[in-house]
C-alpha positions, 0 to 999 in steps of 0.5 A: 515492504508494507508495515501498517501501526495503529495509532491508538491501540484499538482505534481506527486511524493507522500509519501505514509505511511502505518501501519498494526496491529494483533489481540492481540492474533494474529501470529503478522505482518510479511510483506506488500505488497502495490499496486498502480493503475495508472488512475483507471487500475488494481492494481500492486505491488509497494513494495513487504513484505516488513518491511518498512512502508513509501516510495515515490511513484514517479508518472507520470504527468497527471496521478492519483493514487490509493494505497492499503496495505495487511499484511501477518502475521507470521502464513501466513495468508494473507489480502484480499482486500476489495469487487471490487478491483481487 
């Protein structure tokens, strides 16, 4: 689960909240990586596995963005994003 607040109203700064989970029989959550893509591009790393599950994404003004989280578990198995995002 990804939340993403901006900070101000209108403003280019946001606090970005995410959450993974595994199976109750899974290798349990080791990491998440989380992209962000500026004005539609492509996605790049943000924060890299990391344990940490918030942080402030400091944005340009003018610009939109877009976040996306995957979680690697502690066997390695990594998320995959969904269809059409790349």
């Amino acid at each position: 689960v990804l939340t993403v607040t901006p900070l101000v109203a209108g403003g280019s700064d946001y606090l970005v909240n995410w959450t993974a989970t595994d199976d109750a029989a899974g290798a349990g959550v080791k990491h998440v990586t989380v992209y962000v893509a500026e004005d539609g591009s492509t996605y790049r790393i943000w924060k890299q596995q990391t344990t940490e599950t918030s942080g402030v994404y400091t944005g340009r003004a003018g610009h939109t963005y877009e976040f996306l989280a995957l979680a690697t578990d502690n066997a390695g198995n990594r998320e995959q994003p969904g269809l059409g995002i790349s």
